[in-house]
PAZAPA-4460 file (N, C-alpha, C; in steps of 0.05 Angstrom, whole numbers, plus 32768, in hexadecimal, padded with zeros to 4 digits):
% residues 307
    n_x    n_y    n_z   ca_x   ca_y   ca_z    c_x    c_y    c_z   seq   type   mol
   857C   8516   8758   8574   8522   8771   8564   853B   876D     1      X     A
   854D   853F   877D   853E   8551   877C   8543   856B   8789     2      X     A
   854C   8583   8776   854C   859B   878F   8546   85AD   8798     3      X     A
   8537   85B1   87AF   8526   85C4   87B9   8521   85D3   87AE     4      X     A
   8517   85E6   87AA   8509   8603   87A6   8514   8610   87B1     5      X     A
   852B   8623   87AB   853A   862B   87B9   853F   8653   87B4     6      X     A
   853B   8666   87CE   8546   8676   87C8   855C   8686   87D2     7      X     A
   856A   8696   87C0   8576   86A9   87C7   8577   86C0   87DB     8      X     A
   8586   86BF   87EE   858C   86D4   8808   85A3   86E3   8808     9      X     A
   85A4   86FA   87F9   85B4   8712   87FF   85B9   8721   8815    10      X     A
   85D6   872A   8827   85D4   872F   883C   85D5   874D   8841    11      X     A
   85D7   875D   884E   85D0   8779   884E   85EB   8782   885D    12      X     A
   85EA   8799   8860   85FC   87AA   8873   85F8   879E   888F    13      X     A
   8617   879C   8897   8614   878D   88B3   8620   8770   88B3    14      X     A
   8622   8763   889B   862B   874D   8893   864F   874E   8887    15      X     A
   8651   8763   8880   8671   8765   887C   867E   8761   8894    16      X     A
   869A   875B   888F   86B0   8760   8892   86CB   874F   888E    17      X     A
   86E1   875D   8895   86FC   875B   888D   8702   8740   8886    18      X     A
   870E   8740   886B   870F   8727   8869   86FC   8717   8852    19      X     A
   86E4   8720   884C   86CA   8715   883A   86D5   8720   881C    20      X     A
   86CE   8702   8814   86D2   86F9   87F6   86F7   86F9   87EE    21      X     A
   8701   86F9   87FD   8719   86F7   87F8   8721   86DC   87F5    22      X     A
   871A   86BE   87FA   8714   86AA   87FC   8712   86A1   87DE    23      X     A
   86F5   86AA   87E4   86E9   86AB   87BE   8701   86B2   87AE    24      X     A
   8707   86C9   87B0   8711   86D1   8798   8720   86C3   8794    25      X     A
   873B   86B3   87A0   874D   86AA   879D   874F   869A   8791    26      X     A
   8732   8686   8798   8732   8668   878A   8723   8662   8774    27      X     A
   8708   8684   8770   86FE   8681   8750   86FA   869A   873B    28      X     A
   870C   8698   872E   870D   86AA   8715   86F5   86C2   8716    29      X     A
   86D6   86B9   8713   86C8   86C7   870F   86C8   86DE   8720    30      X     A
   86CD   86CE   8737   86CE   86E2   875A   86E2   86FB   8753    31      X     A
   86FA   86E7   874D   8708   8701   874B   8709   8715   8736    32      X     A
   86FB   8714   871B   86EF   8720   8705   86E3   8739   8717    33      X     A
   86C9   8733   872E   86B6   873C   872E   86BC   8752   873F    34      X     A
   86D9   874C   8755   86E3   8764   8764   86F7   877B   8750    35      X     A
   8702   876A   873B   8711   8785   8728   86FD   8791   8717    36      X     A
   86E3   8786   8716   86D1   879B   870B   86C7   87AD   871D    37      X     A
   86BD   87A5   8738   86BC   87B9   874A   86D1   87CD   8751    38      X     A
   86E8   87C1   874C   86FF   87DB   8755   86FC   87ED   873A    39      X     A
   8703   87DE   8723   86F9   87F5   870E   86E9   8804   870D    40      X     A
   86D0   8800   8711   86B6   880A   870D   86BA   881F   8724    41      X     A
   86B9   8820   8738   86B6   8830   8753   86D2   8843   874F    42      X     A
   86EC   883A   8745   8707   8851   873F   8718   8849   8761    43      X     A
   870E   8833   876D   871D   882E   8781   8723   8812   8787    44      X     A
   872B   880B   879F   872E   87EF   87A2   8723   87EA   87B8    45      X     A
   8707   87E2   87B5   86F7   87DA   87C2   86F2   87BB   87CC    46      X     A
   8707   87A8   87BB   870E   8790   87C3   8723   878F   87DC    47      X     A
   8735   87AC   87D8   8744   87A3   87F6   8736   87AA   8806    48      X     A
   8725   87B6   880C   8713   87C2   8829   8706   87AE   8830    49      X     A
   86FD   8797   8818   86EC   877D   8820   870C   8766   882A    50      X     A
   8713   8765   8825   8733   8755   8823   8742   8761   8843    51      X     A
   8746   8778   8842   875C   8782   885A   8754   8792   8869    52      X     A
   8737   879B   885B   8735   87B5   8873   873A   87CC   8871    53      X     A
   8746   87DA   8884   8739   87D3   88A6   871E   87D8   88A9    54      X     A
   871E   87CC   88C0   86FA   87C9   88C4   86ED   87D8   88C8    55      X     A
   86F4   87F2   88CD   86E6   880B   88D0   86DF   881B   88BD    56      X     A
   86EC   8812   88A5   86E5   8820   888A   86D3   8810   887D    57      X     A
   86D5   87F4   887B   86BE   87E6   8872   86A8   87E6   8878    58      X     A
   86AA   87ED   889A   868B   87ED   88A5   867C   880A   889C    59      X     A
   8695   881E   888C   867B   883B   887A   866F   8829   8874    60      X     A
   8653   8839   886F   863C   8836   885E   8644   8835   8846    61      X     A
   864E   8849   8835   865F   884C   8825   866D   8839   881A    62      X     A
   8671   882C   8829   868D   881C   8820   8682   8801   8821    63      X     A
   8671   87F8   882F   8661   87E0   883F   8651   87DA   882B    64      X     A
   8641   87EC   881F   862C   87E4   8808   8635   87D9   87F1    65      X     A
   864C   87EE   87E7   8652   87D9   87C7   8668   87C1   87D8    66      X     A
   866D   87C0   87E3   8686   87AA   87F5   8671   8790   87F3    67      X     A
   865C   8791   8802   864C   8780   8808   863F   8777   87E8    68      X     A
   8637   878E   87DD   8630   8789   87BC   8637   8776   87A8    69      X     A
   8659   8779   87A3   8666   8772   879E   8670   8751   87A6    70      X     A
   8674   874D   87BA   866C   8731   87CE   865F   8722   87BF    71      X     A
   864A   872F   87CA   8632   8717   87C5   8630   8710   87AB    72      X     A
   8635   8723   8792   8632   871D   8776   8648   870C   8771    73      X     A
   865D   870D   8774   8676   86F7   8772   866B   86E7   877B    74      X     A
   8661   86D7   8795   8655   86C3   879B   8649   86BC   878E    75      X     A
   8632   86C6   877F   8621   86C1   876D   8623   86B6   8754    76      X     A
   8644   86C6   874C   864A   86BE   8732   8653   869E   872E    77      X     A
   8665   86A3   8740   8671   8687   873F   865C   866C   8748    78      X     A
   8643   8676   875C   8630   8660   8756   8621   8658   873E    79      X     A
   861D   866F   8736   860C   8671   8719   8614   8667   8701    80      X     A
   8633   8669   8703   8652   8661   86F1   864B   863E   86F8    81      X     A
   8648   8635   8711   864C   8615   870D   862C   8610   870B    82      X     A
   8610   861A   8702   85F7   8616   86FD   85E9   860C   871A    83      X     A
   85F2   8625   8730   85DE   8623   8747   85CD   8635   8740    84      X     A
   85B5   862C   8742   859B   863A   873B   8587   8643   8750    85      X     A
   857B   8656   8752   856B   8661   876B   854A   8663   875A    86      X     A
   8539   8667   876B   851B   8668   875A   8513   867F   8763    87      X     A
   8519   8690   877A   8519   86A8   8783   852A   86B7   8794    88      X     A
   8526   86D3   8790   8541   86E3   87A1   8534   86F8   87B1    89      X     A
   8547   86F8   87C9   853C   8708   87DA   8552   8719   87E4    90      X     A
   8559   8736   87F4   8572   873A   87FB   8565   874E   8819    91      X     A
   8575   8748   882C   856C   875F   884B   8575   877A   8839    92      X     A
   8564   8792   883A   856F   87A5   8837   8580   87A8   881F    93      X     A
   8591   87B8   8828   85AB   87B1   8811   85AF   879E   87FA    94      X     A
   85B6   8789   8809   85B1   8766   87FA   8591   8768   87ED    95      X     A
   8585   877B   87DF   8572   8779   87CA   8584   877B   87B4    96      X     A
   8592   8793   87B8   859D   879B   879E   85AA   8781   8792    97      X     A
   85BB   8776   87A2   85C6   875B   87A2   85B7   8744   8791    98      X     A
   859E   8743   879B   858C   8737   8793   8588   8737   8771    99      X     A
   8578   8754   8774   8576   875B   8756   8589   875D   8742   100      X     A
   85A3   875E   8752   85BD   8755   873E   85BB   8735   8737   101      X     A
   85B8   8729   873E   85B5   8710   873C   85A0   86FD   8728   102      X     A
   858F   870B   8732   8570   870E   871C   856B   8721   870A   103      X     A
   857E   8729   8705   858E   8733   86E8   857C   8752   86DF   104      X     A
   856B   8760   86F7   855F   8776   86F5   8570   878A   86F6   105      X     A
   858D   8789   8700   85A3   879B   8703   85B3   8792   86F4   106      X     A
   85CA   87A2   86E3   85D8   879A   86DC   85EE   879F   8703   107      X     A
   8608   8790   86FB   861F   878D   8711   8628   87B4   8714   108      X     A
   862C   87BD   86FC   863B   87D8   86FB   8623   87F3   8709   109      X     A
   8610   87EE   86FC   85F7   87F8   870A   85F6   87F8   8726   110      X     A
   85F5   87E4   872F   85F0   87E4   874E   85FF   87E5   8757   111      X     A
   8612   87DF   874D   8624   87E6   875D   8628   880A   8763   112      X     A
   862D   880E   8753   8630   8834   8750   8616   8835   8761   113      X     A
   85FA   8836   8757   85E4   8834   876F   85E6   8836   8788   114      X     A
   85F9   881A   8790   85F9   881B   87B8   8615   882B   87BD   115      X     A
   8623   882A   87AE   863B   8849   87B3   8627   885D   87B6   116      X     A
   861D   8867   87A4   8613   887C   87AE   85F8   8880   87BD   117      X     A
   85EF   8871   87CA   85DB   8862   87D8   85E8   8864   87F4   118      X     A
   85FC   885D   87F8   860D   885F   8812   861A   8877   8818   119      X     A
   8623   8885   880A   8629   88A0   8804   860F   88B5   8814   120      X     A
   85F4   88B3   8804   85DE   88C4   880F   85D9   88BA   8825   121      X     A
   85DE   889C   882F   85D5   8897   884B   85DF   889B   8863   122      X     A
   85FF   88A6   885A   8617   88A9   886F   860C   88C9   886D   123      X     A
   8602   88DD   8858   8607   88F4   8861   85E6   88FE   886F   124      X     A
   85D5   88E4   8866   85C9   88F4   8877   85C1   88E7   8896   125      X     A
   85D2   88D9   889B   85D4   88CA   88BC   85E3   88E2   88CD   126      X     A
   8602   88ED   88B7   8607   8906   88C3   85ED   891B   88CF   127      X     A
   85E2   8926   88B5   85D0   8935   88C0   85B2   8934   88D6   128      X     A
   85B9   8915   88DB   859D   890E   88E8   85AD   88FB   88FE   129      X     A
   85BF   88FD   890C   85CD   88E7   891E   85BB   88D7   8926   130      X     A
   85B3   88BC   892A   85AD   88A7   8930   85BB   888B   892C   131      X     A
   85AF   8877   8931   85AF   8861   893C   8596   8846   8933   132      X     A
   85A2   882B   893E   8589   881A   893A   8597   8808   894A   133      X     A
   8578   87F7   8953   8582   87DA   8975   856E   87CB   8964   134      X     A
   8579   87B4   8974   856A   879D   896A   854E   8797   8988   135      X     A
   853F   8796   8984   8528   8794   899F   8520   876F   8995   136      X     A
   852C   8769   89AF   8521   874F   89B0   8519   8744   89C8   137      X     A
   84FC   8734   89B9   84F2   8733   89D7   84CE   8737   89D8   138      X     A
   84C5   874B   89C3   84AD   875A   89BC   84A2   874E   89A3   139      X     A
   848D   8753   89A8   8477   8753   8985   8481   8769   8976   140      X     A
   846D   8763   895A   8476   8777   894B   846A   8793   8955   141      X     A
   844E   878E   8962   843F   87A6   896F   8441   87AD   8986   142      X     A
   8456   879F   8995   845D   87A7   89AE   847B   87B8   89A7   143      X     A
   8488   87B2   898B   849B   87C8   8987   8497   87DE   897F   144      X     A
   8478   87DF   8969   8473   87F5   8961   8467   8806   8977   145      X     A
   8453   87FE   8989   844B   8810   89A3   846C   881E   89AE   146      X     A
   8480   880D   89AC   8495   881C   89BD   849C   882E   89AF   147      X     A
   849B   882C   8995   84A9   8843   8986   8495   885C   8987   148      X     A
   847B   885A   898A   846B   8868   8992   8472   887C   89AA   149      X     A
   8470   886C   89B6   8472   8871   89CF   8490   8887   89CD   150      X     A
   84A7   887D   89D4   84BC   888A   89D4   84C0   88A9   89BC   151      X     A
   84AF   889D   89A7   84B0   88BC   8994   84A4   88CF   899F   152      X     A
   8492   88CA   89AF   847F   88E6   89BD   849C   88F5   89CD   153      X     A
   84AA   88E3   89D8   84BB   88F6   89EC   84DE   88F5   89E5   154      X     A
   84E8   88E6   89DB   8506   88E2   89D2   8510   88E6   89B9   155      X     A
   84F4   88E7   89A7   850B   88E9   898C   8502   88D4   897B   156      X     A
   8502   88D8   895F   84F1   88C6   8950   8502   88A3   894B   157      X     A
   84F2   888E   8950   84F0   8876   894E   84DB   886A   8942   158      X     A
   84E1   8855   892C   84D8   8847   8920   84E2   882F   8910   159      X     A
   84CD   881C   8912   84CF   87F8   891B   84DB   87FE   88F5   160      X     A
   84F9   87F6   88EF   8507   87FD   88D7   850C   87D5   88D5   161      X     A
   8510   87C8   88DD   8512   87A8   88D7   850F   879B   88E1   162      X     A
   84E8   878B   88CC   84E8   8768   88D9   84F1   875C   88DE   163      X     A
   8509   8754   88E1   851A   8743   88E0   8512   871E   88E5   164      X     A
   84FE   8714   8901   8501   8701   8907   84EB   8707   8919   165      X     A
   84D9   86EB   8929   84CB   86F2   8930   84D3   86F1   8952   166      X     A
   84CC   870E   8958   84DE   8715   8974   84F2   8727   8976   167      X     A
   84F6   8727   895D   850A   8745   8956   8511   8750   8940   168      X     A
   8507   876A   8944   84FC   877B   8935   8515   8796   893E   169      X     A
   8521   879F   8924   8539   87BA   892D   852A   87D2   892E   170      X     A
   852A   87DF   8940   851F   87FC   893D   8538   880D   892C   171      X     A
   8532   8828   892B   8544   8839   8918   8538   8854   8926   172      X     A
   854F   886C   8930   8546   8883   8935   8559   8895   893F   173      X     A
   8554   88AB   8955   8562   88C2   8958   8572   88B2   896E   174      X     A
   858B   88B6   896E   8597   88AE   898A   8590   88B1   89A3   175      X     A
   8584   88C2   89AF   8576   88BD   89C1   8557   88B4   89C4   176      X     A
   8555   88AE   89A7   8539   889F   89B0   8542   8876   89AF   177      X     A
   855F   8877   89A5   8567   8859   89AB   856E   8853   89C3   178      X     A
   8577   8869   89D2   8580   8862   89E8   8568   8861   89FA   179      X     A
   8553   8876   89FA   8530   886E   8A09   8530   8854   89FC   180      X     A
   852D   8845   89E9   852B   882E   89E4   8532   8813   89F3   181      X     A
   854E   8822   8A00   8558   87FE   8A0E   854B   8801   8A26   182      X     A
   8540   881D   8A31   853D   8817   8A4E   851B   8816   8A45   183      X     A
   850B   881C   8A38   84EF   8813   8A2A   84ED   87F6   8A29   184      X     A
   8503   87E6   8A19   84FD   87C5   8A1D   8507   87BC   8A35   185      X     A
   851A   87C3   8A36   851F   87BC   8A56   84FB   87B8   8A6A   186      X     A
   84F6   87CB   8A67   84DE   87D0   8A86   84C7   87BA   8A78   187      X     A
   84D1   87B4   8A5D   84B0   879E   8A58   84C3   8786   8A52   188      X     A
   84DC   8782   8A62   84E3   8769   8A57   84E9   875D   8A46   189      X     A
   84F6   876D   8A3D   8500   876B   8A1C   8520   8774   8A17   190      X     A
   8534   8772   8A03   854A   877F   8A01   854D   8791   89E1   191      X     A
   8557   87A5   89EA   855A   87B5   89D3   8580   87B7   89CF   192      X     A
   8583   87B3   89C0   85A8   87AB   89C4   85A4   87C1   899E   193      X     A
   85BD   87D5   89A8   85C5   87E8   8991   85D3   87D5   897A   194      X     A
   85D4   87E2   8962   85DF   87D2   8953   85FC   87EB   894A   195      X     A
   8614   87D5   893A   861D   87E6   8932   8620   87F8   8917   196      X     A
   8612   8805   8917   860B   8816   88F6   860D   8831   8901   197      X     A
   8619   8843   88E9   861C   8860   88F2   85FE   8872   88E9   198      X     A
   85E5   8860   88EC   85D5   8877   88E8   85B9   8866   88ED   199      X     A
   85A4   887A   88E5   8582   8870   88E2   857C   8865   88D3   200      X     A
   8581   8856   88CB   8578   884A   88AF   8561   883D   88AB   201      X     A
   854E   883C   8895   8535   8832   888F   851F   8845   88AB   202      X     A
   8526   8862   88A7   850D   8869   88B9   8516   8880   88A0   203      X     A
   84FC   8895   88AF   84F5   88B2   889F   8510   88BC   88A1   204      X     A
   851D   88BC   88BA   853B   88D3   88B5   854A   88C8   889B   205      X     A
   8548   88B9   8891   855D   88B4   887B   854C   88C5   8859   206      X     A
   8535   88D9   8869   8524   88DA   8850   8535   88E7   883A   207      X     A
   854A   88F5   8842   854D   890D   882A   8564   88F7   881C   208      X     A
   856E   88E7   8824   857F   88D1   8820   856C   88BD   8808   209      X     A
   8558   88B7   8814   8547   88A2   8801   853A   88C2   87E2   210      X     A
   853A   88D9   87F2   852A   88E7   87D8   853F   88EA   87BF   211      X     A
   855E   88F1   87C6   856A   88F3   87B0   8572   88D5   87AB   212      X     A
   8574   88C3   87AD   857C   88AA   87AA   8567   889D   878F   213      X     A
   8548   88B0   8799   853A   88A8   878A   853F   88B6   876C   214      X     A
   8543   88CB   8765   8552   88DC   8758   8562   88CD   873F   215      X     A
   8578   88BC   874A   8592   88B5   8746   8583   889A   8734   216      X     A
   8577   8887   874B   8565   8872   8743   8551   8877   871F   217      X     A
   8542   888C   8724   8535   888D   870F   853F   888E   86EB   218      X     A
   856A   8889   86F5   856C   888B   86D7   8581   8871   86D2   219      X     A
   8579   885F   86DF   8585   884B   86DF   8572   8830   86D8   220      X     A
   8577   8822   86B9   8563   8813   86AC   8563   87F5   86C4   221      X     A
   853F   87F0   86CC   8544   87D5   86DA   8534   87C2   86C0   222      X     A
   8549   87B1   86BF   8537   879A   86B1   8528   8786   86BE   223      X     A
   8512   8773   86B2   8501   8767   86BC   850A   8752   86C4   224      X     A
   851E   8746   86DE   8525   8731   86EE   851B   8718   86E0   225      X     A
   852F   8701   86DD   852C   86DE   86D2   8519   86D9   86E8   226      X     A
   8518   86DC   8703   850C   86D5   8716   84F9   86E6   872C   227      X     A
   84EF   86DB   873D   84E0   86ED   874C   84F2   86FB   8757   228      X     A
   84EF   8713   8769   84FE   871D   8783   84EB   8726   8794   229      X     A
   84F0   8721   87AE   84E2   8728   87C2   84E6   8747   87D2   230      X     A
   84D5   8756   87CB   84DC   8776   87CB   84E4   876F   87F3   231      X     A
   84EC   877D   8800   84F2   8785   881A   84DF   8794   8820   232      X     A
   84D7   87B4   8816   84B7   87BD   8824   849D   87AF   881F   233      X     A
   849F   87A4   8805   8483   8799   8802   847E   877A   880B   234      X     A
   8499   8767   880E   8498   8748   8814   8482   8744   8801   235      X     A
   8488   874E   87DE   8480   873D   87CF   8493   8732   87B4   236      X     A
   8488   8724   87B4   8497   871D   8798   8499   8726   8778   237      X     A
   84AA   8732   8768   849B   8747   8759   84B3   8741   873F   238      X     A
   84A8   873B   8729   84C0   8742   870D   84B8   8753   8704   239      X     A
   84AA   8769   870C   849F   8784   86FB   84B6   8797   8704   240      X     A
   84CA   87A7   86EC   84E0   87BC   86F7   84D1   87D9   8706   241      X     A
   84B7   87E1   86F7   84AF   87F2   870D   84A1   87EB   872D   242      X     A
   849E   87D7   872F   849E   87CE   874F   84B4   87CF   8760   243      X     A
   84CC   87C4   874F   84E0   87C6   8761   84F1   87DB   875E   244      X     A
   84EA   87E6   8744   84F6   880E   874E   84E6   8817   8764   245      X     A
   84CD   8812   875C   84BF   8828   8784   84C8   8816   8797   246      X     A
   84C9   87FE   8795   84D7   87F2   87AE   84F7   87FA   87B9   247      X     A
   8504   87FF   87A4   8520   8808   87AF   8519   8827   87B7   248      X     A
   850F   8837   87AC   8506   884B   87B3   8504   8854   87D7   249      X     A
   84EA   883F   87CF   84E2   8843   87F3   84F1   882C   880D   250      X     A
   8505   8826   8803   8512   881B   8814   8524   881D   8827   251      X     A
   8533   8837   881E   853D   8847   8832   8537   8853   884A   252      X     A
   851D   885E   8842   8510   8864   8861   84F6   8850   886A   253      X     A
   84EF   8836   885F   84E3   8820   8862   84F1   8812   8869   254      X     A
   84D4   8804   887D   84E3   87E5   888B   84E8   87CF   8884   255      X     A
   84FC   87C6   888C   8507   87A4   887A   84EF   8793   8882   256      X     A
   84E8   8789   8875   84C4   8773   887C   84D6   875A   8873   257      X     A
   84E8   874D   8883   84F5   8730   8884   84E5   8719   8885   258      X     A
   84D4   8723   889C   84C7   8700   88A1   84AC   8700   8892   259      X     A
   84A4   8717   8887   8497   870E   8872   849D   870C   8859   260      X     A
   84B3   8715   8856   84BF   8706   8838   84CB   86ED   8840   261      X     A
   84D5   86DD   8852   84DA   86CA   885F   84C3   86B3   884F   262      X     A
   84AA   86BE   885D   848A   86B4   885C   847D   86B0   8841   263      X     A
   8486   86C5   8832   847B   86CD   8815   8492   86B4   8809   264      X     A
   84A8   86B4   880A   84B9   869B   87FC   84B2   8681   8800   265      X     A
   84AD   867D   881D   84A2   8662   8822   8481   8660   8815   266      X     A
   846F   8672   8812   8456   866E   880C   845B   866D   87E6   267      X     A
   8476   8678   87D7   847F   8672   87C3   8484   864A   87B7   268      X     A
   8484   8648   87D6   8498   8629   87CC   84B4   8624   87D4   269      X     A
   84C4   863E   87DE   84D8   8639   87E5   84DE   862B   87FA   270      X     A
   84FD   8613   87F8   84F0   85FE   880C   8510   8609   881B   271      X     A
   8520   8613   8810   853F   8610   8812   8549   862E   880E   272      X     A
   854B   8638   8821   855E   8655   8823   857C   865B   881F   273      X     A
   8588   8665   880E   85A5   8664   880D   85B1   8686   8813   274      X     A
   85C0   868B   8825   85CB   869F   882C   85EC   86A3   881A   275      X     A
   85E0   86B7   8806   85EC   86C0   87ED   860D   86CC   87F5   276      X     A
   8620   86D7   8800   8627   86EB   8813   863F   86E3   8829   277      X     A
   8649   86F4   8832   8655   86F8   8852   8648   86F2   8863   278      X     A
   864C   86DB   8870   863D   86D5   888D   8623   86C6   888C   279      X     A
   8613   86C7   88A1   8603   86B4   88A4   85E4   86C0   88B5   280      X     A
   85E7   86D9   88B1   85D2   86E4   88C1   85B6   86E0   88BA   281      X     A
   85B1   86DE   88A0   8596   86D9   888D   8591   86BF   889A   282      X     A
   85A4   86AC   8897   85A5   868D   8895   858F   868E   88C4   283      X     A
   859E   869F   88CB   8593   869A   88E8   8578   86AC   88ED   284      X     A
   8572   86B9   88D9   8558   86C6   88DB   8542   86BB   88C9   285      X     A
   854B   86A3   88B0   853C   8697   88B0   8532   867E   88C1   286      X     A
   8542   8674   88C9   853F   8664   88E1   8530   866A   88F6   287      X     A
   852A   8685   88F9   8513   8683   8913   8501   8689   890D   288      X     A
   84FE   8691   88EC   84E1   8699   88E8   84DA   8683   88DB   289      X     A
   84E4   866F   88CD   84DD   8652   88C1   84EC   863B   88C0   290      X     A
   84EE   863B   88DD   84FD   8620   88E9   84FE   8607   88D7   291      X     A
   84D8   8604   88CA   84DB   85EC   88BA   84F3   85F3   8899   292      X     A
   84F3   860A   8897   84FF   8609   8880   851F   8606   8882   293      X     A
   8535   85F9   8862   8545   85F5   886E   855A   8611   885C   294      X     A
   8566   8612   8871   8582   862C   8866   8593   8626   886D   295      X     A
   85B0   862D   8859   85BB   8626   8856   85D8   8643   8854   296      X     A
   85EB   8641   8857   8601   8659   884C   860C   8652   8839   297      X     A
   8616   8668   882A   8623   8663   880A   8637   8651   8808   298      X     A
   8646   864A   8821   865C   863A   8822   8663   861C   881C   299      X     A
   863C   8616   8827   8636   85F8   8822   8636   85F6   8806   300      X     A
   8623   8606   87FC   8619   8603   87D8   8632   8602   87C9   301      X     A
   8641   8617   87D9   865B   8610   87C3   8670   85F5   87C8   302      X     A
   866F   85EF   87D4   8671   85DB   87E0   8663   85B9   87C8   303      X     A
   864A   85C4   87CD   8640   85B1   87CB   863F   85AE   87A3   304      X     A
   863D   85C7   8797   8642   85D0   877A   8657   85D5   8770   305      X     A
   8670   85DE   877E   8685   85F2   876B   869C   85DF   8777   306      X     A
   869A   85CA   8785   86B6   85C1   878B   86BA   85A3   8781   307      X     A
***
């Protein structure tokens, strides 16, 4: 049997909760290998926050990033363990690091420490910059960026922070420039619905957050990925380690560019999307930007490989 061209989909913050990878672990060795390295490595137990909870502590940034990290790489392992093979990797946000764990540009202990302290600079500086992010659906990509225009002259800075799909696009900004936001789509017929995250993420307020991060980044060895990865600011495909150091770089206060890394995979050959991860949100945002293509969640593959 012939099989697709298939890539890899890492999921991002927003995709946890209570309860993820606890499943896994139970039924494959590697899984559960990969959470007592994370509790070691980190000095806590970061497997019960993914396991029990409660949900309010998982949803930290902090806590959400290596949680989610960690996830997806156990998934990975144990696919990789029965010879499921991907031809490219892509991850929303977050789910890069994921990615490049996978395509072997990170080591697991690296990135991990990485999005700990990656979530750490992003929680303190949401403190110092209170905001928010909505999902606007409904608009073009240039009918969101005029709004964010628009609304920054008088409410408070906004800016179009994730492609996501075509039709909706997340803004990211000051809290009261999210809240001008719902009644902004509202009046052109559109909906702006808040998301739940404790901050701005992927706009300028997270700058001092992305400048020491970069700092931290610069002494951490990336090796040259088995496979492509699809950067998130650039929606390109890249095995060069200094591309995807400035790409993690600038990604913190850069916008997730989804549907054109979506676009860039399919114009790769990819025929078959697999959502790496917790949940299924990738799997529904590839679907509206490439209906013809087919996606799939990790559950089937394992399914269809490991059982």
């Amino acid at each position: 049997m012939t099989v697709p061209k298939t890539a890899g989909l890492f999921p991002g913050q927003g995709s946890q909760a209570v309860g993820m990878g606890r499943e896994l672990s139970g039924k494959y060795r590697i899984a559960r290998e990969t959470f007592m390295e994370a509790d070691d490595l980190l000095g806590f137990a970061l497997s019960a926050f993914c396991f029990d909870g409660p949900a309010e502590e998982l949803k930290r940034t902090s806590i959400a990033q290596p949680a989610l990290l960690a996830v997806s790489t156990a998934y990975w392992r144990v696919l990789a363990a029965h010879d499921c093979r991907c031809d490219a990797m892509a991850g929303h946000s977050l789910g890069e690091y994921s990615a490049l764990v996978a395509a072997g540009a990170l080591t697991f202990p690296d990135a991990l420490r990485l999005v700990r302290r990656r979530g750490e600079l992003m929680e303190e500086a949401a403190a110092r910059n209170p905001g928010g992010m909505a999902a606007v659906i409904g608009l073009t990509d240039e009918e969101v960026r005029e709004l964010c225009d628009e609304i920054s002259k008088e409410h408070g800075a906004l800016t179009a922070a994730n492609y996501n799909s075509p039709g909706q696009v997340v803004v990211s900004g000051e809290t009261g420039a999210i809240a001008a936001a719902r009644n902004a789509a509202k009046a052109r017929g559109a909906r702006a619905i808040p998301l739940a995250v404790s901050g701005p993420f992927h706009s300028p307020l997270m700058g001092e957050a992305a400048a020491a991060f970069a700092e931290i980044l610069a002494g951490v060895p990336i090796a040259v990925p088995s496979l492509p990865v699809v950067s998130n600011v650039t929606a390109e495909p890249t095995t060069d380690p200094a591309e995807i150091r400035d790409a993690l770089e600038r990604q913190i206060t850069g916008a997730v560019q989804w549907v054109r890394t979506v676009y860039a995979m399919r114009n790769m050959g990819i025929q078959r999307f697999v959502e790496i991860g917790p949940g299924n949100v990738l799997i529904g945002l590839v679907q509206r930007t490439s209906p013809e293509s087919t996606s799939v969640p990790v559950h089937d593959i394992l399914a269809e490989c490991c059982e």
